[in-house]
Structure formats: structure tokens, C-alpha cells
N, C-alpha and C positions, 0 to 999 in steps of 0.2 A: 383446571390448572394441570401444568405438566411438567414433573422434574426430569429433566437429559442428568444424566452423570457424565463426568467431563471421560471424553473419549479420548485417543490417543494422540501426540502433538503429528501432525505430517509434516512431511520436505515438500516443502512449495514444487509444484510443476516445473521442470526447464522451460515448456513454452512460455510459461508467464515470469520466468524470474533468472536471473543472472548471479549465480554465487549459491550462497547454504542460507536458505530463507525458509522458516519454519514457521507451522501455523495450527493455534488451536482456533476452532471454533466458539464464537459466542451467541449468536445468533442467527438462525435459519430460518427463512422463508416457510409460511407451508399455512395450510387451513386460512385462507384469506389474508395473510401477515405477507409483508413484502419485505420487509427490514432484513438484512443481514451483517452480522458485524464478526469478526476474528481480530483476535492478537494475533501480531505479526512480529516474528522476534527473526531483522535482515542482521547478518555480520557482516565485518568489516569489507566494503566493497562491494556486497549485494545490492540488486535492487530489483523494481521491477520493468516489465519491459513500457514502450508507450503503451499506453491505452485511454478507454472514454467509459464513462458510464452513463447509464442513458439518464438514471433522475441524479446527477452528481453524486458526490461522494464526500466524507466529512472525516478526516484522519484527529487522533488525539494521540500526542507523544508519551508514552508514559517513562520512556528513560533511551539514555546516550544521546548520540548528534546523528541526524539523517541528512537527507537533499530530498529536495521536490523542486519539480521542475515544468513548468508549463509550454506548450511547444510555440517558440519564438521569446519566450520570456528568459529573464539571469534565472540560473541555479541559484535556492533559497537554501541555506540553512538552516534546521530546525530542530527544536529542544526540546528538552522533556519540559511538559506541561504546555507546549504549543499546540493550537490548535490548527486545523487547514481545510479549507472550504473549498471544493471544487465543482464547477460547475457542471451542468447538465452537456456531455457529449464535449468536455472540453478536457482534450490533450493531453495526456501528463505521462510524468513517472517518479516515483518513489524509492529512496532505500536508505541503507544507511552509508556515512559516509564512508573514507578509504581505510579511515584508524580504528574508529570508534562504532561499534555494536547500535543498534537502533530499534527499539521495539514502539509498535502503535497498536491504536486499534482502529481499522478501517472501519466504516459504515458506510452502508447506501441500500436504495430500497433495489429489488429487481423491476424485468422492465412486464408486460403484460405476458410475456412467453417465459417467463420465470429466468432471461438473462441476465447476469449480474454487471458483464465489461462484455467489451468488444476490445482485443488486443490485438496488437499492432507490431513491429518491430520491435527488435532487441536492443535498446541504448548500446552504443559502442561505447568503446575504451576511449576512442576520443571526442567523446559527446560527456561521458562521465567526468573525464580528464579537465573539464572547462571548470570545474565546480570552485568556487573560491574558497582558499588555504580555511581553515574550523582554527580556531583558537579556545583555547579550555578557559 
């Protein structure tokens, strides 16, 4: 057994995210573990860029209203306590939406080179812009 003490929250990367997207870590990869999981707390308007992950990927809302989006699919709005299943190597993006603050906690395993995503392009303003009006 091995306890981490919680280390300190970071600013999501520009290349992977759009806006003030911060992140603690909850679980790392390492000694034969492949899982990795972070709380991801996006403000109003963040998100992240497209990307894939190689064994999918498994989001839990824990508070405010986000968007996920699959490439060629509607923008979904999503809530705290939703869940979201995405498949292996399938398209997406995430954040929160334009009003309202968005925290999750992603999962997924890495892939056999210890990659987590493979990223892609930056969502535009008017790819984000498409998202349908959030009602409280």
C-alpha cells in the first residue's frame, strides 16, 4: 500500500484545453496499474480540445452543467451526477458550458506505451457556439 498526499491543483495545458481548466490528480498509472483518473474543475466556457483515447474513457459529473461532444454527433448537455462512456479511439470533447462552471472526474486506462489521449485540434468558437441553450 501506498499513500500520495494530494499534491498541488495545475492549469490544464493550452495544448489540451481552451479557457482556465484546472486539475488535481486522482490516479496514476505506474507498477503494472494502467488506470488514471483526475478531477477536472473547466469554467465558464472551457473545454477541452478534440481527442481519442486508446481503451476509451469514462467521465462522472460531480457539479454544474458541461457539453460533450462526439465528432459528427449533437452537443450533449450534461449534469452533475451524469455519467459518460466513450469509446475506445472515439472522437470527442469536453468542458463546461458558456454560464455555468463544470467539474468531472475523467477515467481511462493508458495505452501499452503509457499514452493517455492522442489530441487533436482546438474546438472553435463556432463549433462550441452550436451547443444547445442549458436551462437551470
Amino acid at each position: 500500500m501506498k499513500i500520495t498526499r494530494t499534491g498541488e491543483t495545475t492549469q490544464g495545458p493550452a495544448e489540451w484545453f481552451t479557457g482556465a481548466v484546472f486539475i488535481d490528480q486522482a490516479a496514476a498509472p505506474g507498477n503494472g496499474a494502467r488506470v488514471a483518473a483526475s478531477n477536472v474543475h473547466f469554467t465558464p466556457g472551457a473545454r477541452t480540445a478534440w481527442h481519442t483515447h486508446p481503451h476509451g474513457q469514462s467521465l462522472f459529473v460531480l457539479e454544474g452543467v458541461g457539453l460533450v461532444q462526439r465528432r459528427g454527433g449533437a452537443i450533449e448537455i450534461i449534469r452533475a451526477g451524469d455519467r459518460v462512456a466513450i469509446e475506445p479511439g472515439e472522437e470527442h470533447w469536453h468542458g463546461a458550458s458558456s454560464k455555468r462552471s463544470m467539474t468531472h472526474i475523467a477515467m481511462h486506462e493508458v495505452d501499452e506505451g503509457g499514452q493517455p489521449a492522442t489530441w487533436g485540434a482546438h474546438v472553435t468558437d463556432e463549433e462550441y457556439a452550436a451547443a444547445p441553450p442549458v436551462k437551470d
